[in-house]
C-alpha positions as CSV (number, residue, x, y, z in Angstrom):
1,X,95.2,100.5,70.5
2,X,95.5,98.7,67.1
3,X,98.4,98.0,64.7
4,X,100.9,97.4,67.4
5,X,102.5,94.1,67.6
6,X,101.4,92.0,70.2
7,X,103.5,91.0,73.3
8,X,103.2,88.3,75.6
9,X,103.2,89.3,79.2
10,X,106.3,89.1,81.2
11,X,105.1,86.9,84.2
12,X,108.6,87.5,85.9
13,X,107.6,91.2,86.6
14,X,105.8,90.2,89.0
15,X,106.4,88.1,92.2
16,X,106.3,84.9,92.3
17,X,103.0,83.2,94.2
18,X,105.4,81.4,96.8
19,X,107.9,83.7,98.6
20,X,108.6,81.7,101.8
21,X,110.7,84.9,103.2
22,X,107.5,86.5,103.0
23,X,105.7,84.0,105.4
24,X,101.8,84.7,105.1
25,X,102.5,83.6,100.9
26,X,103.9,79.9,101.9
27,X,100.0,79.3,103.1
28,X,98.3,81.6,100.6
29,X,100.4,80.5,97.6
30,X,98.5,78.1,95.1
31,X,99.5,74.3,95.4
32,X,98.3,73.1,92.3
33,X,98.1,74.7,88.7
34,X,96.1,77.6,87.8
35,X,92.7,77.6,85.9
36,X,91.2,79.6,83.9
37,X,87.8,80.5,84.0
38,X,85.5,82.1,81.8
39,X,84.2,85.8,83.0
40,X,80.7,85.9,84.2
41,X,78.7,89.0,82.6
42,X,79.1,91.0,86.2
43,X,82.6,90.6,86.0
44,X,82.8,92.0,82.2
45,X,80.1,95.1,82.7
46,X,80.9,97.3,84.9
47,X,80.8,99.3,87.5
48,X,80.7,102.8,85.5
49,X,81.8,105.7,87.6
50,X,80.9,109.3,86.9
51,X,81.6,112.2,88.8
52,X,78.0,113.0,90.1
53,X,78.7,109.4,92.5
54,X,81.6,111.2,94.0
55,X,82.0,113.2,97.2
56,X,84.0,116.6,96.9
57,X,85.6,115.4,100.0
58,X,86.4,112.2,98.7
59,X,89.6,112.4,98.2
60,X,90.8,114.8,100.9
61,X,91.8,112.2,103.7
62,X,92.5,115.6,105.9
63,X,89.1,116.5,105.9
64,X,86.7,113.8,105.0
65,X,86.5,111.9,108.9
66,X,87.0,114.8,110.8
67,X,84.8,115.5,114.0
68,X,86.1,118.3,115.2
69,X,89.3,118.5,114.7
70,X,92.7,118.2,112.0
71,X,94.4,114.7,111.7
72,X,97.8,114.6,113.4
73,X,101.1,113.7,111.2
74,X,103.0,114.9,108.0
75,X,100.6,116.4,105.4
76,X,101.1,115.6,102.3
77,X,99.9,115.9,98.6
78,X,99.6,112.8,96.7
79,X,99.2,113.4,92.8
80,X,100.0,111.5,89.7
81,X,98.7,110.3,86.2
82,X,97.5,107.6,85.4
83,X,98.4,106.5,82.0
84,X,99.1,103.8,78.8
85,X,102.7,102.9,78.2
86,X,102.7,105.7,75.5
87,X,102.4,108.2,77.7
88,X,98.7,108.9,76.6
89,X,95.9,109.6,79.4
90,X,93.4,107.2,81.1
91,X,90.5,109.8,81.7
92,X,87.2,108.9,83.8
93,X,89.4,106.3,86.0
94,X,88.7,105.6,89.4
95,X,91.8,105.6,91.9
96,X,90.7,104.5,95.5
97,X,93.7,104.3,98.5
98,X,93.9,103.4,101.9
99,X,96.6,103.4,104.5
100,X,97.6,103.2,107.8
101,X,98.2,107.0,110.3
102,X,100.8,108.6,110.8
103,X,101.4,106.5,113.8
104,X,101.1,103.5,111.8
105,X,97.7,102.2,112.2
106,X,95.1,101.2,110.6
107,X,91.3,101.7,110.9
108,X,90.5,98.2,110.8
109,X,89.3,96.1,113.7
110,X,92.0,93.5,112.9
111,X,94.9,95.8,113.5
112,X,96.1,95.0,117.3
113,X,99.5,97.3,116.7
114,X,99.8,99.7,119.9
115,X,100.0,102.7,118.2
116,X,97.1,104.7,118.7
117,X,94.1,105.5,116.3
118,X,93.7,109.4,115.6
119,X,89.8,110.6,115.8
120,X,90.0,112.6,113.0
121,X,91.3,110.5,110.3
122,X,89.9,107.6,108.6
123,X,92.1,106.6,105.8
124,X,90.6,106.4,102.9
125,X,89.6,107.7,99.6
126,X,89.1,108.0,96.2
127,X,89.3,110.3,92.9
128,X,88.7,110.4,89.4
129,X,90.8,110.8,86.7
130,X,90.2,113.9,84.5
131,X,90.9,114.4,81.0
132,X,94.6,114.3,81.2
133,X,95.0,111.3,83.4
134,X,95.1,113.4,86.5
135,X,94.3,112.7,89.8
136,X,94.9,114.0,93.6
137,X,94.8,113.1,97.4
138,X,95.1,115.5,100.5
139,X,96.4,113.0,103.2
140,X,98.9,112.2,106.2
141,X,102.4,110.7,105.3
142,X,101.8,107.2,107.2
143,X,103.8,105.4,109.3
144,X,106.1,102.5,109.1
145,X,104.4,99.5,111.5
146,X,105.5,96.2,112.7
147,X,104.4,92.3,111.5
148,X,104.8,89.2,112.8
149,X,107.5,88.3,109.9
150,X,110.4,86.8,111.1
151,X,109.9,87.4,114.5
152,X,109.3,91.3,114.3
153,X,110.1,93.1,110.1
154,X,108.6,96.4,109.9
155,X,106.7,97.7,106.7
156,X,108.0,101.1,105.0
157,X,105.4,103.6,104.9
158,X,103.1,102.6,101.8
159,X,99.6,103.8,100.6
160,X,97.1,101.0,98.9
161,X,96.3,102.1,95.3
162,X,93.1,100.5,93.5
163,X,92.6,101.1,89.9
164,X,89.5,100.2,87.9
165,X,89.1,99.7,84.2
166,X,85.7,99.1,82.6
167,X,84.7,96.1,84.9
168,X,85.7,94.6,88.2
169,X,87.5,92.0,86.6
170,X,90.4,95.2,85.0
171,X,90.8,96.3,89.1
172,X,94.8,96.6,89.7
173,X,95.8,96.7,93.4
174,X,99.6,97.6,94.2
175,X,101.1,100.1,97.0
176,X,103.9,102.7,96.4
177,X,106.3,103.9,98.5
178,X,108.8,107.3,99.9
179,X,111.8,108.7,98.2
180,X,114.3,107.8,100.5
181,X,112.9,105.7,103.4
182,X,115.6,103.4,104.5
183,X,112.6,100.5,105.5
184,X,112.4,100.2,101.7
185,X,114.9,97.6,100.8
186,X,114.5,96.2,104.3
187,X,110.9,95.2,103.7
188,X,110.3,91.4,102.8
189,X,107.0,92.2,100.9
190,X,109.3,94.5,98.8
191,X,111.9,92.1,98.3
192,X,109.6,89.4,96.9
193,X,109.9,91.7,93.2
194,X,112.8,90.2,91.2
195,X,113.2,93.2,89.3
196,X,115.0,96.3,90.6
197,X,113.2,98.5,88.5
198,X,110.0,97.5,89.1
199,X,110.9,98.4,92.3
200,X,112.0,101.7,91.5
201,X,108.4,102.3,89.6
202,X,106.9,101.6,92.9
203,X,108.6,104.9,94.7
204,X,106.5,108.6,94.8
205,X,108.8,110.9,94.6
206,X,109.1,114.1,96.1
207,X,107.8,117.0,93.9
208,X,108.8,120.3,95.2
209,X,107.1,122.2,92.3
210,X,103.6,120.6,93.7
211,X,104.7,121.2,97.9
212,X,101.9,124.3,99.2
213,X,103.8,126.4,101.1
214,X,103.8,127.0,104.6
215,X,101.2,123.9,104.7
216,X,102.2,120.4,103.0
217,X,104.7,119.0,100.8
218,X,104.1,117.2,97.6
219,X,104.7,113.5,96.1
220,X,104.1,112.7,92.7
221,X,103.2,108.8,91.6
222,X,102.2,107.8,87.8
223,X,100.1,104.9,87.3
224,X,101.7,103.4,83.5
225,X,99.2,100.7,82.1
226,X,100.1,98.6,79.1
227,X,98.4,100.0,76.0
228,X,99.6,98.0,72.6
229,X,101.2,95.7,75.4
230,X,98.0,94.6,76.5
231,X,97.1,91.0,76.9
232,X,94.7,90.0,73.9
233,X,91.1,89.2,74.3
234,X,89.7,87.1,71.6
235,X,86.3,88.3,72.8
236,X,87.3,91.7,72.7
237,X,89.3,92.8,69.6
238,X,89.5,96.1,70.4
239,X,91.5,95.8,73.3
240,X,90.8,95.7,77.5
């Protein structure tokens, strides 16, 4: 992480706070200016994940709510690295997702969609990176659902993808999305990002040379963090 120059963080990258296409942000969006606060010693220290707190069926979403039977949809593989903008690993990292079925649903007692739930999957998981940045899901391709956005948008099929650094205050939460789906550019939650590419960085794509044949195909979606780009901490030289 040393002798690199440092670079300020492009704050356009990201979407702006107040999106009023996107109608839930024009209530959640900040009115006043943002503060910074100092990090408490909870939020600095921790939590340290090691494989022994892990399930082996942690992150196999086909197989880790079942009661008796196979969840029903499109099975997929979801694998990836996650790693710095140099392209080297982030080993010992812990990935959790969660996402709606195949129908579209989610296992949440706020989700009133009509849809139906399936018994035998629960959506979620988690995984650890290994020593090359590696990690992989077993799961259900899920489906695109409904919100009450401008009358009645629909969301493209998208997992939830939490990251954790050293402490809960490095978590990064974004979603990624399907080569191809044609609810990608319709999506007002998608269109909020300014930047095309960022976008693009958002999209698994198919990986054909991962698909198990005869049982599921195969999506591949990195994780880049910002190495020498990272924002400096005076309290911590050494880099976050």
């Amino acid at each position: 992480m040393s002798g690199g120059d440092f670079v300020r963080r492009d704050r356009a990258w990201h979407p702006p706070a107040f999106t009023p296409q996107y109608k839930t942000s024009v209530l959640r969006s900040p009115r006043r200016a943002l503060l910074s606060l100092e990090q408490s010693v909870g939020e600095k220290t921790g939590p340290v994940f090691t494989p022994d707190r892990l399930d082996p069926l942690d992150n196999d979403l086909l197989a880790n709510f079942q009661t008796g039977g196979s969840p029903i949809g499109e099975r997929i593989i979801l694998h990836g690295r996650v790693l710095d903008e140099f392209a080297r690993p982030v080993p010992n990292t812990l990935i959790e997702i969660w996402q709606a079925n195949a129908a579209g649903r989610y296992r949440h007692v706020n989700d009133g969609y009509l849809a139906p739930l399936d018994p035998h999957f629960g959506g979620c998981g988690r995984a650890l990176t290994d020593g090359e940045g590696r990690y992989h899901f077993r799961t259900v391709k899920p489906g695109p659902y409904p919100w009450r956005n401008n009358g009645s948008d629909w969301r493209a099929a998208h997992i939830h993808v939490s990251v954790f650094g050293e402490a809960f205050a490095q978590r990064l939460v974004t979603q990624l999305y399907f080569e191809g789906d044609p609810l990608i550019p319709l999506c007002p939650i998608v269109n909020t990002i300014p930047d095309p590419l960022a976008i693009d960085l958002l999209i698994a794509r198919l990986d054909m040379g991962e698909m198990v044949p005869f049982d599921c195909l195969a999506y591949r979606f990195d994780v880049v963090l910002r190495g020498r780009r990272s924002t400096w901490f005076e309290n911590r030289p050494e880099g976050n």
